[in-house]
N, C-alpha and C positions, 0 to 999 in steps of 0.2 A: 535742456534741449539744444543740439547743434544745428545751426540751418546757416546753409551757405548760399550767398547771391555774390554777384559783380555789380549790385546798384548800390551805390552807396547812400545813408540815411540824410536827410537833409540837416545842414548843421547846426542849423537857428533850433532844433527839439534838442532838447535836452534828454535821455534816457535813463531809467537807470531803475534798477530792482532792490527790494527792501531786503531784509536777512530771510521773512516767514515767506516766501518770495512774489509778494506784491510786486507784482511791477507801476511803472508810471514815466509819462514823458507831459515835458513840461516847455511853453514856448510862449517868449515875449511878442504880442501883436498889439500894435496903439493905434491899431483902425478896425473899427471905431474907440476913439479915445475913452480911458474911463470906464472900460466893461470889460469880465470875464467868462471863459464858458466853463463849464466842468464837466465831465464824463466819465460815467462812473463805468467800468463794462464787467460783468462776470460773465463769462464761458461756459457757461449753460443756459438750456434753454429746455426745450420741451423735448428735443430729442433724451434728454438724461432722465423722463421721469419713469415711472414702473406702472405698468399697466394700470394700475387703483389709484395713479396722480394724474390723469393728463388731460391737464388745463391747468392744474395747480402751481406751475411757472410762474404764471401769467396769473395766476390769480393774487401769489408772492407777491408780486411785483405792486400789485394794488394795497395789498396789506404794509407796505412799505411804506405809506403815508398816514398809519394809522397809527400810530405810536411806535414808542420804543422803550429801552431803559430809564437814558437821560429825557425823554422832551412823550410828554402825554399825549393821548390820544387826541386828533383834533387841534393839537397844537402846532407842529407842523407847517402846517400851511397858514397859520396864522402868523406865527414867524418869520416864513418867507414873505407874506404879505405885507409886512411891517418894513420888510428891506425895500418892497417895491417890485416883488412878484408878482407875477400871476399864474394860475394853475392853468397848463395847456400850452401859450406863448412861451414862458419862462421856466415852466415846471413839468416835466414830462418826464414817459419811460415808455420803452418798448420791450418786448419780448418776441422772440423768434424761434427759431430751430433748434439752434447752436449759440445765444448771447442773450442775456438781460443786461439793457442800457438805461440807468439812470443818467437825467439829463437836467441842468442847472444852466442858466442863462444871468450871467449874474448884471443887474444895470449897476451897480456903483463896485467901486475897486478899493473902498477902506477898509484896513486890517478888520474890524469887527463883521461887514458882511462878507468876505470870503472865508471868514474863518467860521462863522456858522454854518456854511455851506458846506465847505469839507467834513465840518462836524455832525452835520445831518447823512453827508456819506459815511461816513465811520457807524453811526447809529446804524444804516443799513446794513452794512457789512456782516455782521455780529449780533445786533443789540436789538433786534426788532422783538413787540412782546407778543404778537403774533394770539392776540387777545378772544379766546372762542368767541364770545359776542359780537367781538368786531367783525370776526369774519361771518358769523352767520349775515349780521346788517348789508353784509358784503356781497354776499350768493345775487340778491337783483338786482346789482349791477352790472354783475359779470353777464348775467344770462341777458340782460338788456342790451347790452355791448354784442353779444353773439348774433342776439334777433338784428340786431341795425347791420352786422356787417352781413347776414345768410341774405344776400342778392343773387340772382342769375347769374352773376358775370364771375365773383366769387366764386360759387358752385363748380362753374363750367372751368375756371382757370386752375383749380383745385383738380379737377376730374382728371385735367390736361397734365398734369403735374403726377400725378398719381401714377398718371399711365407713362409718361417720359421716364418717369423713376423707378418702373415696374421692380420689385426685388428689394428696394433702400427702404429703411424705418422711416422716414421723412414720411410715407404714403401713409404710414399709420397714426402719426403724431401732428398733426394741426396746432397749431401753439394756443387756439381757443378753446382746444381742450372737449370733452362729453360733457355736454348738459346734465348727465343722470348723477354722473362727480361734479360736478361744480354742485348742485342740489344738494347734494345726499353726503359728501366726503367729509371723516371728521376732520377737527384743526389738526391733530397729530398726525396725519399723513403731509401737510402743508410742511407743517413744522419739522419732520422727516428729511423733507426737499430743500428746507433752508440749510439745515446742520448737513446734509450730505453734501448738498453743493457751492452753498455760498463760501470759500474758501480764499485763502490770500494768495495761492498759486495758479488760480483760476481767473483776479481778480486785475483789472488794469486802470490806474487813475489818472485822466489825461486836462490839464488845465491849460486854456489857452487866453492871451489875452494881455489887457495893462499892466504887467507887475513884473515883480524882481524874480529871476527863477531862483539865485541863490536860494530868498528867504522860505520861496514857496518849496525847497527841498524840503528846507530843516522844518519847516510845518506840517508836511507829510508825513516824514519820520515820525515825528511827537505824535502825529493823529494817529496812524496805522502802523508804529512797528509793536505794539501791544497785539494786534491781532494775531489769534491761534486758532487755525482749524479743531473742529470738533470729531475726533476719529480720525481713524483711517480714510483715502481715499474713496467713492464707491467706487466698484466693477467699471469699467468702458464698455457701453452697451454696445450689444450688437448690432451695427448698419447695415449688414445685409450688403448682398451683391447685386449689383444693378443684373438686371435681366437681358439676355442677347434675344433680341426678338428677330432680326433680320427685316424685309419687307413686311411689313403688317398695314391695316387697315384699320381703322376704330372710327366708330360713331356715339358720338356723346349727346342724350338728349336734355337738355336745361330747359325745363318750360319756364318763359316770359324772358329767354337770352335773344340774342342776335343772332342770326346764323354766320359764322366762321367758319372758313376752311384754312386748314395748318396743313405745311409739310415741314417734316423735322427729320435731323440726321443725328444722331447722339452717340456721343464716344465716349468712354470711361474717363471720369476727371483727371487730371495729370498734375501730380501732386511732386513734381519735382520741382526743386528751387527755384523762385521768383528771381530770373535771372535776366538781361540784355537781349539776348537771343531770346527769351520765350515772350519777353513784350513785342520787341520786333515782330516775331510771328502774327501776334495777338492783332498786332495793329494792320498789319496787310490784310488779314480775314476780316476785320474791320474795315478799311478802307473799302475793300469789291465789294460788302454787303452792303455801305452807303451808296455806293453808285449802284447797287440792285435796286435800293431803297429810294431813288431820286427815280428811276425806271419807270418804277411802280405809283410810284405820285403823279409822275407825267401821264401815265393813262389813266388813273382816277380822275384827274381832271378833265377828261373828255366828254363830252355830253352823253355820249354809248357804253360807256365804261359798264364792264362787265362788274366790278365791284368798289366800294364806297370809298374803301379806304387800304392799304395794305403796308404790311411794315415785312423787314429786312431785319435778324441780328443776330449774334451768336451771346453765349453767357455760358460762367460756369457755375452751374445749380447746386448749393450746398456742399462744395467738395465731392458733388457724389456724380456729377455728368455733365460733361461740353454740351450740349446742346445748340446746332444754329437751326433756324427757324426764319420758315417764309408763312406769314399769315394774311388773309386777308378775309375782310367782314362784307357780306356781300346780301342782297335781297333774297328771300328764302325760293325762290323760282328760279335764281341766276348761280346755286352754288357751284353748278359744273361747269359754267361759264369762268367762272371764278377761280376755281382748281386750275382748268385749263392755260388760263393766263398766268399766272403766275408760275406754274410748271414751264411753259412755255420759254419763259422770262430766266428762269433760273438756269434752263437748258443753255440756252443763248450765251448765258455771260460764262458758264460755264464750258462751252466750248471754243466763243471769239475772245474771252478777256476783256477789258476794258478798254477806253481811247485814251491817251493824254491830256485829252481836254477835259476829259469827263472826271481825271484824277485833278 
């Protein structure tokens, strides 16, 4: 892949790609003395999975601590517990859209426990046994994890999402996946989703921390130049075109939410080189939305204040849309109150600019 910038990489990381083409960067930090981090990341997520997997990312990612080739079920974590883990503070993963991040916090920096720790990432990579039983043991935790996150505010930021994305797979792919598939899916659709995606050219191993980087290369090597994709690449799913809606209007109703009112402006993601110029930019649209953003604080804090709280920012949404956005959350009697003002507000700085002082 060729990708050009004018910013040059910081020189303390080390970089550097395996032959199967793992990548990995690598960086000496001695505060806190005596610890290292690890991070595992592969490039997929719930966007890559096929209509009959989706949840099954994220559900991978859970199966990842349930055995593997080398180290049995429930071992694991007993393992790391033994270095001085704990599961949650020290022992984590997340799954998203587009990445699953396994995550290691390592408290001590002698050869034996950073080397079990890469070795537990190598296990993942490849070697998971991805055990029917285990995973069925597994279906009530996922759908536990689903009930604790389906809140109001989720819901409603979901809806939000859905409709700023109108046309992109993101609207259809939630990384926690259908209940009826996390219930009902066999293990070989899982297992499917590892062999298709978990791959070494997808995969990135980033260690940071007390140690040598020379040593920590030639121990990456030895752990991961073994690794071989299974097949062919799959397919690059289709993301879909974001949708041109022009002026529109939407009302979203979340029983037991807050009531919010949003205005958002959304542009096609701009996927040209992360270059000087484009941070520059970045940062002046930044700068006027803080001083939007301090505006709108300064009259929340009025006794009369039309609404409670309001925020100012821009972001870009999954590679798939800029989006800036003025929100604010307001009593359900004052929401036009609340529109008002903040339109009001945006008008303003958008026609005088800002002051000096206020920069």
């Amino acid at each position: 892949m060729s990708y050009k910038s004018d910013l040059q990489a910081d020189p303390d990381v080390h970089f550097g790609r395996l032959a199967n083409g793992m990548r990995f960067a690598i960086m000496r930090n001695t505060t806190p003395p005596g610890q290292v981090s690890v991070r595992f990341r592969i490039g997929s997520g719930s966007l890559d999975e096929n209509d009959d997997q989706q949840g099954l990312a994220h559900f991978l990612e859970h199966m990842a601590f349930m055995g593997s080739t080398n180290v049995a079920e429930g071992e694991i974590i007993r393992i790391l517990q033994r270095k001085g883990l704990a599961l949650g503070p020290d022992i984590n993963a997340c799954t998203a859209y587009d990445e699953t991040v396994y995550k290691l916090d390592l408290p001590k920096v002698d050869a034996d426990t950073v080397s079990t720790g890469l070795m537990l990432m190598r296990e993942t990579a490849s070697e998971l046994t991805l055990d029917a039983g285990a995973f069925d043991r597994e279906r009530g935790v996922i759908l536990s994890e689903e009930r604790l996150g389906d809140t109001p505010e989720y819901r409603a930021s979901l809806e939000i999402m859905n409709s700023l994305l109108a046309g992109r797979r993101e609207t259809m792919r939630a990384p926690i996946g259908k209940t009826d598939i996390i219930s009902n899916a066999p293990v070989e659709l899982v297992r499917d989703y590892y062999r298709a995606n978990y791959r070494p050219e997808r995969a990135t191993l980033i260690v940071v921390g007390d140690i040598d980087p020379a040593a920590m290369e030639i121990e990456i090597h030895q752990r991961f130049g073994d690794w071989k994709a299974v097949g062919p690449p799959p397919a690059e799913p289709d993301l879909g075109t974001l949708a041109t809606k022009g002026e529109s209007a939407e009302v979203i109703v979340v029983p037991g939410g807050m009531t919010s009112i949003q205005i958002a402006w959304t542009r096609p993601y701009d996927a040209a080189p992360d270059t000087f110029a484009k941070r520059r930019t970045k940062l002046i649209e930044d700068l006027g939305l803080s001083v939007l953003q301090r505006r709108l604080s300064t009259i929340a804090s009025k006794a009369d204040a039309p609404f409670i709280e309001a925020i100012a920012y821009s972001e870009d949404v999954f590679h798939s849309a800029h989006v800036v956005q003025i929100a604010a959350d307001s009593e359900t009697d004052k929401w036009q109150a609340a529109l008002a003002a903040i339109d009001q507000e945006q008008r303003r700085i958008h026609e005088f600019g800002v002051g000096q002082a206020e920069l």
